[in-house]
Backbone as CSV, one residue per row, in Angstrom:
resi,resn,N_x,N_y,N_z,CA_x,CA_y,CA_z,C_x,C_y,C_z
1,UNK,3.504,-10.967,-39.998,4.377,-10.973,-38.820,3.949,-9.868,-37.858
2,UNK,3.640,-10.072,-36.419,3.251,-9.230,-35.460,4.593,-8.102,-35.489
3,UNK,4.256,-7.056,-35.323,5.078,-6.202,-34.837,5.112,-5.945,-33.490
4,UNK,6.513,-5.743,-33.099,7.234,-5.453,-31.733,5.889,-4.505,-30.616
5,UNK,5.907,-4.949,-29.561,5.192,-4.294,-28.835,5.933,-3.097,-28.168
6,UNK,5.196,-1.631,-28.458,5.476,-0.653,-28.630,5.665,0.192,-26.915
7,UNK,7.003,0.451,-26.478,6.658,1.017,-24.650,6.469,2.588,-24.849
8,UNK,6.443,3.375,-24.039,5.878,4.745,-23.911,7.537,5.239,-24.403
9,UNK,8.456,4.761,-24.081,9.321,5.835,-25.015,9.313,5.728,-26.294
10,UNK,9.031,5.113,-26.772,9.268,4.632,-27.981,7.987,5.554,-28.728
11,UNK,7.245,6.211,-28.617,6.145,6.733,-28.945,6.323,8.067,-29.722
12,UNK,5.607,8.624,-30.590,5.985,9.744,-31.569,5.674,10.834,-30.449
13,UNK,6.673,12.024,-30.112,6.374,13.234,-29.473,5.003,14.034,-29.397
14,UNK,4.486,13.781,-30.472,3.157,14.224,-30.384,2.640,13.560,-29.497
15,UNK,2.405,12.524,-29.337,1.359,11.498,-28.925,1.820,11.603,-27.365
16,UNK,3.399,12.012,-26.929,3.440,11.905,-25.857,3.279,12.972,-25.153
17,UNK,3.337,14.319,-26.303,2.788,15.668,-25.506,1.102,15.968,-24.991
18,UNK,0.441,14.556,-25.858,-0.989,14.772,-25.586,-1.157,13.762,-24.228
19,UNK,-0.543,12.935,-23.735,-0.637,12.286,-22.708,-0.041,13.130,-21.850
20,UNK,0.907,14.081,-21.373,1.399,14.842,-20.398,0.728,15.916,-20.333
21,UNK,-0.586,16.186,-21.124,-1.447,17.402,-20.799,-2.584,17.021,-19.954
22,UNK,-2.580,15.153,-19.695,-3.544,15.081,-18.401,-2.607,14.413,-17.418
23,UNK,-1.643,14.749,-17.271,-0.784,14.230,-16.048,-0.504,15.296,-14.837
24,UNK,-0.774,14.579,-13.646,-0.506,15.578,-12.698,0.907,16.325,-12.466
25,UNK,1.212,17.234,-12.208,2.570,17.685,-11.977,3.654,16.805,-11.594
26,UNK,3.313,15.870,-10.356,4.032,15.329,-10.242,4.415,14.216,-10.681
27,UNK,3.280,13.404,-11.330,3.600,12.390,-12.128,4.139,13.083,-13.672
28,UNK,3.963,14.204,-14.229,4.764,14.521,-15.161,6.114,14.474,-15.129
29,UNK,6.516,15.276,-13.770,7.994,15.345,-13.508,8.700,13.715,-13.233
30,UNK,8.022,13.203,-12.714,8.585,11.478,-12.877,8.749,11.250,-14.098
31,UNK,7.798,11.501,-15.157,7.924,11.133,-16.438,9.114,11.121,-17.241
32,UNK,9.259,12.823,-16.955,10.361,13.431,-17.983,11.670,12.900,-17.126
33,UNK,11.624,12.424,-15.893,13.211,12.228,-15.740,13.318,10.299,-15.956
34,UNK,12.161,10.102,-16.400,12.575,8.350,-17.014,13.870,8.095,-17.537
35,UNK,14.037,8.772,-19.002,15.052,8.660,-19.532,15.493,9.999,-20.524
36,UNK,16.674,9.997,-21.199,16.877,11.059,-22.110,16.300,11.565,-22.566
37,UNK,15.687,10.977,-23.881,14.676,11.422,-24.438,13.432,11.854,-23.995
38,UNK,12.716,11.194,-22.810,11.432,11.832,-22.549,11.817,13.275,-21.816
39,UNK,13.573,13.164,-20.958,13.757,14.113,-20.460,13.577,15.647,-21.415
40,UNK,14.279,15.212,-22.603,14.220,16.340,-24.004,13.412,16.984,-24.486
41,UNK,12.242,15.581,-24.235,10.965,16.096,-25.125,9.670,16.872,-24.335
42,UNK,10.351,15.850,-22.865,8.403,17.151,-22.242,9.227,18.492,-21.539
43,UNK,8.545,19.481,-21.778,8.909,21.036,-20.958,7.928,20.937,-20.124
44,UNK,8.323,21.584,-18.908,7.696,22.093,-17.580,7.518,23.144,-18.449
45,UNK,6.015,23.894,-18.412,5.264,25.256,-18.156,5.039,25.570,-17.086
46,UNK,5.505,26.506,-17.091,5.835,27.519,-15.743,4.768,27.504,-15.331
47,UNK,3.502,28.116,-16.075,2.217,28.576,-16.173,1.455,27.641,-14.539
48,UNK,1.894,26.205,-15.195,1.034,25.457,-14.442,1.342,25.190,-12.864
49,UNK,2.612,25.613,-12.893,3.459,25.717,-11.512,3.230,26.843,-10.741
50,UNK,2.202,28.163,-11.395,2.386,29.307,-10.204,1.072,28.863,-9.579
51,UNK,0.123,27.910,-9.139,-0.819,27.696,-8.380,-0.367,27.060,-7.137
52,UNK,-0.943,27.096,-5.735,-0.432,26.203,-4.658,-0.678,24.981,-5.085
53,UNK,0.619,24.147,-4.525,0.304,22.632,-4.671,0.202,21.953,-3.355
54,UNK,-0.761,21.107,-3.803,-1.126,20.197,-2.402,0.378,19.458,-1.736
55,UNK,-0.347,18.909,-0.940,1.346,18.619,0.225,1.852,17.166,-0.159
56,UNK,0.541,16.444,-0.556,1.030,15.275,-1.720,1.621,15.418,-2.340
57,UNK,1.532,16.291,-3.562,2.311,17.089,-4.607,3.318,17.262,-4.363
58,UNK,3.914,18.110,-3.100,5.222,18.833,-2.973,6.246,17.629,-2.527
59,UNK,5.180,16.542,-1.568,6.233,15.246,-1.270,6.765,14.570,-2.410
60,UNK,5.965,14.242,-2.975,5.944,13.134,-4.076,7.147,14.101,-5.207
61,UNK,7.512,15.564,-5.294,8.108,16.010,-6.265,9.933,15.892,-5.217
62,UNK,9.737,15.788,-4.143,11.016,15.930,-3.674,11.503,14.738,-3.304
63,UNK,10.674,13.819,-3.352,10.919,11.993,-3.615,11.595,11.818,-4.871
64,UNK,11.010,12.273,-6.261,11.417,12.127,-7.425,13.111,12.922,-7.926
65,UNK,12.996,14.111,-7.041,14.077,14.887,-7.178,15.321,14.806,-6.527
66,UNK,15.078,14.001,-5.337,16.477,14.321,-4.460,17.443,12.815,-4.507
67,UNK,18.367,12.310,-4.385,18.992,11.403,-4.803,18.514,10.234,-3.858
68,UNK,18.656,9.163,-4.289,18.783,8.253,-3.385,19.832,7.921,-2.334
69,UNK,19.457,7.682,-1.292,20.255,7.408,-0.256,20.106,6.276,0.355
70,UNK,19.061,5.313,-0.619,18.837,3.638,0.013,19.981,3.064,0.070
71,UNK,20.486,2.230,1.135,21.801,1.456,1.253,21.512,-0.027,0.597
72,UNK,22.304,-0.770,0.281,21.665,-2.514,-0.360,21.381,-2.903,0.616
73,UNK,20.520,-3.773,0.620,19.965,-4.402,1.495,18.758,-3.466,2.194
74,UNK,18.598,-2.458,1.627,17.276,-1.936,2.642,16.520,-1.436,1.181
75,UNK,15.190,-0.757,2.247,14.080,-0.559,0.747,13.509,0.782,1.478
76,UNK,12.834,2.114,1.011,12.189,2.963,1.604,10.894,2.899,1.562
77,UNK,10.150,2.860,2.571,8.713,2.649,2.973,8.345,4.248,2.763
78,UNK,7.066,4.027,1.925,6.380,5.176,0.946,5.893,6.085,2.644
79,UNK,4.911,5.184,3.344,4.085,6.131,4.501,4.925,6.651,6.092
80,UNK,5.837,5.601,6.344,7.180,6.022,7.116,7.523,7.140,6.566
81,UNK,8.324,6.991,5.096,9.179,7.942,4.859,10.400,7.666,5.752
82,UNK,11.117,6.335,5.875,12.338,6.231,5.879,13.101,4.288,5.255
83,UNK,13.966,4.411,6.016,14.221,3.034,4.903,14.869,2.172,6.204
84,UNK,14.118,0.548,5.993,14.272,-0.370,6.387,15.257,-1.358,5.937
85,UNK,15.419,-2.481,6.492,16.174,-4.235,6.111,14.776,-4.600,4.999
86,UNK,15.072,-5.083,4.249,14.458,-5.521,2.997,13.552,-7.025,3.790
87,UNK,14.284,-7.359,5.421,12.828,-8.261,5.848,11.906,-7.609,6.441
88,UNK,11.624,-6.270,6.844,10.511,-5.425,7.154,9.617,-5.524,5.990
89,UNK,9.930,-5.815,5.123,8.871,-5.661,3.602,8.083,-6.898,3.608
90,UNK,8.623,-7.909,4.305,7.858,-8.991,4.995,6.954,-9.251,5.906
91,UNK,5.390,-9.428,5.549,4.389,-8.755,6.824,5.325,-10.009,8.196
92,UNK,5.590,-10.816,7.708,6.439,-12.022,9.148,6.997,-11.326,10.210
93,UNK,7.305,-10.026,9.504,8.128,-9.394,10.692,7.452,-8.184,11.668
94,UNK,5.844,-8.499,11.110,4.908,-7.658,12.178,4.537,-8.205,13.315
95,UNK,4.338,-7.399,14.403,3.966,-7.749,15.225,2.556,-8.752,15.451
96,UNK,2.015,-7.970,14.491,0.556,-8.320,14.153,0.917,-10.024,13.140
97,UNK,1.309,-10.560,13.430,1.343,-11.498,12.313,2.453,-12.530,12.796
98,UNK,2.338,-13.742,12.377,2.556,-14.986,13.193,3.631,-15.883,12.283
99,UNK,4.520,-15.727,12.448,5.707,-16.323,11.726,5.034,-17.541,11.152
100,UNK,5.384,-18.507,10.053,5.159,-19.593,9.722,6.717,-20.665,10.732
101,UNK,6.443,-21.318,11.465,7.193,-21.715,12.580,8.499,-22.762,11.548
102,UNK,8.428,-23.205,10.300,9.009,-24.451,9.580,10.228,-23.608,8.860
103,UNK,9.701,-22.327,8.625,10.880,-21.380,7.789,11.685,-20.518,8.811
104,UNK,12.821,-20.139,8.622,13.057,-18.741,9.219,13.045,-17.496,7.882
105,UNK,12.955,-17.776,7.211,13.043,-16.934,5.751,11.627,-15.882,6.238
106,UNK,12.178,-14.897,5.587,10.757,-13.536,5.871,10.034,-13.806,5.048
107,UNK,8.200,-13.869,5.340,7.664,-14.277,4.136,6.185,-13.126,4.511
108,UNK,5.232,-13.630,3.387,4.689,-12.660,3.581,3.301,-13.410,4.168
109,UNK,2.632,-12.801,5.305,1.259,-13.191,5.876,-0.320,-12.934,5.214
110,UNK,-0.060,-11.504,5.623,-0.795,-10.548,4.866,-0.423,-10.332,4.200
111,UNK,-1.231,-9.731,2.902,-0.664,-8.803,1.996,-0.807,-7.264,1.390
112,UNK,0.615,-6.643,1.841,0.493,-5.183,2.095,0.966,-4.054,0.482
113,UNK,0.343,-3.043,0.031,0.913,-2.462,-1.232,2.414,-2.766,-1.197
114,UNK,3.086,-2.133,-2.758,4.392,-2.520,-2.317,5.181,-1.512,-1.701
115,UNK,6.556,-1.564,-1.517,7.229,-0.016,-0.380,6.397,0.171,0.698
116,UNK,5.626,-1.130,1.211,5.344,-0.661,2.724,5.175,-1.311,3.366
117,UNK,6.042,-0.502,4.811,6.345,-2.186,5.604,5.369,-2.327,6.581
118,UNK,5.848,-3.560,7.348,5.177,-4.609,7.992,4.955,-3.489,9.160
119,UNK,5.234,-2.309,9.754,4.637,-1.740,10.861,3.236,-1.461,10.520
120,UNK,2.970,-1.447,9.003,1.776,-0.891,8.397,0.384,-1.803,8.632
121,UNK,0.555,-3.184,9.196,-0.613,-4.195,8.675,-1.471,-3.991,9.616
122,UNK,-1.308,-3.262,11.176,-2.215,-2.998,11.327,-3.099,-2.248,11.100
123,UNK,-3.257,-1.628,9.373,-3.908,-0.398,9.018,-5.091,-1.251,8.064
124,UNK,-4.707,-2.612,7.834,-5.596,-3.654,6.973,-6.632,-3.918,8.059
125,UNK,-6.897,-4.033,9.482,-7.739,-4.417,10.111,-8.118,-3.342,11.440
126,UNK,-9.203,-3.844,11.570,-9.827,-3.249,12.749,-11.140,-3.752,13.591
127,UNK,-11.585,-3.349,14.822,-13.008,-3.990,15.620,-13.899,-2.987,15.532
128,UNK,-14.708,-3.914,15.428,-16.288,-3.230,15.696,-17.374,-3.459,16.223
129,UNK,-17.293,-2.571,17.258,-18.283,-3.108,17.979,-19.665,-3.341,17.769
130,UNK,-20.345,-4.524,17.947,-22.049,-4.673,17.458,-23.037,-4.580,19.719
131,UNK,-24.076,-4.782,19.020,-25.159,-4.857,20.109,-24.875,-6.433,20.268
132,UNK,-25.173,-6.579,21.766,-25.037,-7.519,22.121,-25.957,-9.104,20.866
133,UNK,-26.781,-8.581,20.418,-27.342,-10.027,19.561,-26.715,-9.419,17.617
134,UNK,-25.542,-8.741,18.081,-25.261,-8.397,16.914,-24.358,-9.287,16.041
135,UNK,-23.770,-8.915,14.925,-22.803,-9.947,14.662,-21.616,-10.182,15.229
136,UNK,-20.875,-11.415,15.261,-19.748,-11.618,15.655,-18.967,-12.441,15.035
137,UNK,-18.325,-11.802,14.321,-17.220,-12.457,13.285,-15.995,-11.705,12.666
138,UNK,-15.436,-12.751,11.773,-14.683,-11.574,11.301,-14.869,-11.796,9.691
139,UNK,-14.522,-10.438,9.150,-14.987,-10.455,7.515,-13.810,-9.831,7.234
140,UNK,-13.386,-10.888,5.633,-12.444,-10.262,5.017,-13.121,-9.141,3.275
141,UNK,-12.177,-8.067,3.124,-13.446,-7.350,1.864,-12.281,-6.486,1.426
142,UNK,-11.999,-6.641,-0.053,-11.702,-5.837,-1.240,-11.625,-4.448,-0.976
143,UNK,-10.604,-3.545,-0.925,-10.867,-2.449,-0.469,-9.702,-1.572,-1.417
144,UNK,-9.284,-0.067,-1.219,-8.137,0.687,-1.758,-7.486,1.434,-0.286
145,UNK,-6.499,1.008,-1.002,-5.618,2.490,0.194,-4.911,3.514,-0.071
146,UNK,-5.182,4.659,0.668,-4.441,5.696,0.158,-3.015,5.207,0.167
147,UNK,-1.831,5.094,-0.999,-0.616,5.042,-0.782,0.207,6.592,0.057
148,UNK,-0.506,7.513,0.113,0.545,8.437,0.931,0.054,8.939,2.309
149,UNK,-1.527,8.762,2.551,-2.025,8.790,4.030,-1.931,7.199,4.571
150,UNK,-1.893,5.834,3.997,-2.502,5.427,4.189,-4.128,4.979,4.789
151,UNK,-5.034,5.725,4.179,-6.329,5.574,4.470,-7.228,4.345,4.084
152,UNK,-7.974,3.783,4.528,-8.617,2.214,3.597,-9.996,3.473,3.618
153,UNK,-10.254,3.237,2.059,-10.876,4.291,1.149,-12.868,4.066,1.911
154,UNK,-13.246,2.551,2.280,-14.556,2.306,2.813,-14.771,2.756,4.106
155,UNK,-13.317,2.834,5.134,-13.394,3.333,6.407,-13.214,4.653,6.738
156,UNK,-12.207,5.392,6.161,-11.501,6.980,6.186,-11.371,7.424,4.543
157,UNK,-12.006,7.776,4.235,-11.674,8.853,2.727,-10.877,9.603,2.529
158,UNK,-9.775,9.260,1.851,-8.613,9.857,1.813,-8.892,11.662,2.312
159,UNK,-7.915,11.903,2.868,-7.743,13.355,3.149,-6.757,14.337,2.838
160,UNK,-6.200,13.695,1.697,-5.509,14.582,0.685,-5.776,14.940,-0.327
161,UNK,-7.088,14.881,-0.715,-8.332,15.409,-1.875,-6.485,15.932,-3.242
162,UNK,-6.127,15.501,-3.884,-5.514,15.847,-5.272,-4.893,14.364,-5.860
163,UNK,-4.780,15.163,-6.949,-4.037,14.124,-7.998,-3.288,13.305,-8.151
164,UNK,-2.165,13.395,-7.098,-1.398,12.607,-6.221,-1.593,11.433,-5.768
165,UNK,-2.560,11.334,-5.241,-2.552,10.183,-4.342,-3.182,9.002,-5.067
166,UNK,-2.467,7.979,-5.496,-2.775,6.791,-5.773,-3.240,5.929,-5.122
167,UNK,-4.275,5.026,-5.238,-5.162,3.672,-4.267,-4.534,2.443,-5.128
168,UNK,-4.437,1.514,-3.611,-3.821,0.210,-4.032,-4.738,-0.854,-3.494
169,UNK,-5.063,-1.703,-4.512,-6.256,-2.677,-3.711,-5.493,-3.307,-3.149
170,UNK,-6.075,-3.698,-1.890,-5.581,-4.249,-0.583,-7.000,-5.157,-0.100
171,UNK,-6.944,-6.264,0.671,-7.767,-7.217,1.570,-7.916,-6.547,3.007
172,UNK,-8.910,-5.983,3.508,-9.325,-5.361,4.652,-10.066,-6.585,5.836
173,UNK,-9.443,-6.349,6.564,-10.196,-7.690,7.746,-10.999,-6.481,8.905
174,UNK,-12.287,-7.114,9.476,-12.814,-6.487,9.939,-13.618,-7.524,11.430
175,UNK,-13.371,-7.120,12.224,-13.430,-8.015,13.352,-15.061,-7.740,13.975
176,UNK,-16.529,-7.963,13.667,-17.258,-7.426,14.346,-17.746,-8.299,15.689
177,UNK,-17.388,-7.579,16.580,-17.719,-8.195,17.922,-18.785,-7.354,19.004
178,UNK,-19.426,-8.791,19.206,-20.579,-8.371,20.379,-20.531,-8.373,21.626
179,UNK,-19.254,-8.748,22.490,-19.165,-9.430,23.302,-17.903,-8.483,24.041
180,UNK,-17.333,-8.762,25.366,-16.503,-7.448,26.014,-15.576,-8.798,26.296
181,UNK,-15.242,-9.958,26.426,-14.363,-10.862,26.691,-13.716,-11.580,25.387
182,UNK,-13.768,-11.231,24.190,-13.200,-12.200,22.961,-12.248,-10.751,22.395
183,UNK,-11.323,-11.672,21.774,-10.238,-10.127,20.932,-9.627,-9.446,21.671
184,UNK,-8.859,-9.816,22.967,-8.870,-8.779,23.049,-7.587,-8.076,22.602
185,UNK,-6.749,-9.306,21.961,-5.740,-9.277,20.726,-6.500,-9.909,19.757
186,UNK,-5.243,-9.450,18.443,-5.200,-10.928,17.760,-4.246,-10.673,16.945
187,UNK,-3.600,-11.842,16.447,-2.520,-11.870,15.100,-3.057,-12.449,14.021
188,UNK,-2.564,-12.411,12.720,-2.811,-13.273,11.663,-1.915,-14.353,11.437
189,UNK,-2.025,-15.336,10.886,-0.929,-16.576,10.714,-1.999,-17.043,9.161
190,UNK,-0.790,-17.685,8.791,-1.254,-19.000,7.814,0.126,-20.170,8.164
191,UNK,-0.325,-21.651,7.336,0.665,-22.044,7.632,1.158,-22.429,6.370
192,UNK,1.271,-21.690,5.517,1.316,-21.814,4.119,1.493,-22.718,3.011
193,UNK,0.580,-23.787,3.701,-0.046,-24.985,2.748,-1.580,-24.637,2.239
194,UNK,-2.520,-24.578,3.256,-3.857,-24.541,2.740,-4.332,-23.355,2.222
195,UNK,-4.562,-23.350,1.045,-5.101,-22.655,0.114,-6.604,-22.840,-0.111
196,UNK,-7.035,-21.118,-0.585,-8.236,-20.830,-0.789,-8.607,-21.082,-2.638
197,UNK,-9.636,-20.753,-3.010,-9.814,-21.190,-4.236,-9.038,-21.222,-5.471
198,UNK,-8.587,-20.012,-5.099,-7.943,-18.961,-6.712,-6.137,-19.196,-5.919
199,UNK,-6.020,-20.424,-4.920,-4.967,-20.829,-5.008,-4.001,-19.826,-3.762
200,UNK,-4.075,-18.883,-3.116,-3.706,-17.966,-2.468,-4.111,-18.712,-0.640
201,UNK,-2.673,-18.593,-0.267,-2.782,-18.736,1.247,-3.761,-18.450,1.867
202,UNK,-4.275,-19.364,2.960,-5.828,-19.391,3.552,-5.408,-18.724,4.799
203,UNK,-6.002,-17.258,5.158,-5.353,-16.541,6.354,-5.848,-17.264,7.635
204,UNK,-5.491,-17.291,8.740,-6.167,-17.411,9.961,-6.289,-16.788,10.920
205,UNK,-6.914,-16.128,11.847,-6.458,-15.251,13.274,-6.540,-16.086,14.467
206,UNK,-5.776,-15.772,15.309,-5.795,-16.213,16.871,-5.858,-15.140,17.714
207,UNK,-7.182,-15.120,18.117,-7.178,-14.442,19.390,-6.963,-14.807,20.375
208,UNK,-7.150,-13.506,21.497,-6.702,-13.416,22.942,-8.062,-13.085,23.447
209,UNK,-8.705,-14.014,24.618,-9.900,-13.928,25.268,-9.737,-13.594,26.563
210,UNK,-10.718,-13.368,27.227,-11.134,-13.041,28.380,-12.225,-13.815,29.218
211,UNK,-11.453,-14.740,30.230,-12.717,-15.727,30.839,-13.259,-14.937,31.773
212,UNK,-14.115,-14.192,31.643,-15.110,-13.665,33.074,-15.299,-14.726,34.433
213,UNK,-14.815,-15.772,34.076,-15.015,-16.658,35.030,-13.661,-17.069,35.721
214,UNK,-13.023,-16.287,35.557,-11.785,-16.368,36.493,-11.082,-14.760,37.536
């Protein structure tokens, strides 16, 4: 007979004092306030607390520490740092992004880490300019983001260099254009029937052009 699959509280104190000796400060202090027992069992050492801590660090410990003040119906966005309607968590409600016209329900276009809202999607894309016989397209590509700068890790390297900062794979769109009349918006839409291989909404953009000939 299989035995019960085993969660992190449930774990012998030893085993959990050797996992909190590679945890960052602040993910320790999340740790110990999980529940009772982990609260009991891990001690803060002072020791490790008299060094400066990065500004990641000091956020992320006064996130964990201070009470909640989310109302129902709303959610707090990690890179804001304040709290929205639970349809902001819906890229539908970006600017950047093109309602599906059949629903009114908030849904999602893009897809953004979680706790962060739809002001954020324009941080998934950007233009680039090529030489005139250069490329012109747009490319979608696998990428991470800083969850507390938001940085996309291939374009800007995070700039909070510590322990803190967690990357969330995210889909990066990248617009390369040769030309001074195409883009000179654009939104994303799907119409959330046609699907790509692995079954996932087939994105689309619509741009905004420029006829030189008018």
């Amino acid at each position: 007979m299989a035995s019960p699959p085993t969660s992190l509280h449930d774990l012998p104190t030893e085993l959990i004092l050797d996992i909190c000796d590679f945890l960052a400060l602040d993910a320790l202090l999340a740790l110990k306030l999980t529940s009772p027992r982990l609260n009991n069992v891990i001690r803060l050492d002072a020791r490790r607390w008299q060094g400066p801590l990065s500004t990641c660090t000091q956020r992320a410990i006064r996130n964990h520490l201070k009470p909640s003040l989310v109302e129902a119906g709303y959610r707090h966005c990690t890179l804001c740092n304040a709290s929205y309607p639970l349809s902001m968590f819906s890229t539908s409600s970006s600017p950047a992004c093109l309602p599906i016209k059949l629903t009114a329900m908030p849904h999602d276009v893009v897809q953004l880490p979680p706790n962060m809202c739809a002001w954020h999607v324009g941080r998934l894309a950007r233009v680039v300019r090529t030489h005139a016989s250069g490329r012109n397209e747009w490319v979608a590509r696998p990428d991470k983001m800083c969850m507390h700068c938001g940085s996309i890790q291939a374009w800007a390297k995070c700039g909070c260099q510590c322990e803190s900062c967690s990357l969330w794979p995210v889909t990066t769109y990248t617009r390369h254009l040769n030309n001074s009349h195409e883009c000179k918006k654009f939104v994303f839409w799907n119409d959330g029937a046609r699907t790509t291989e692995n079954g996932a909404c087939r994105i689309w953009v619509r741009e905004t052009c420029w006829d030189p000939g008018k």
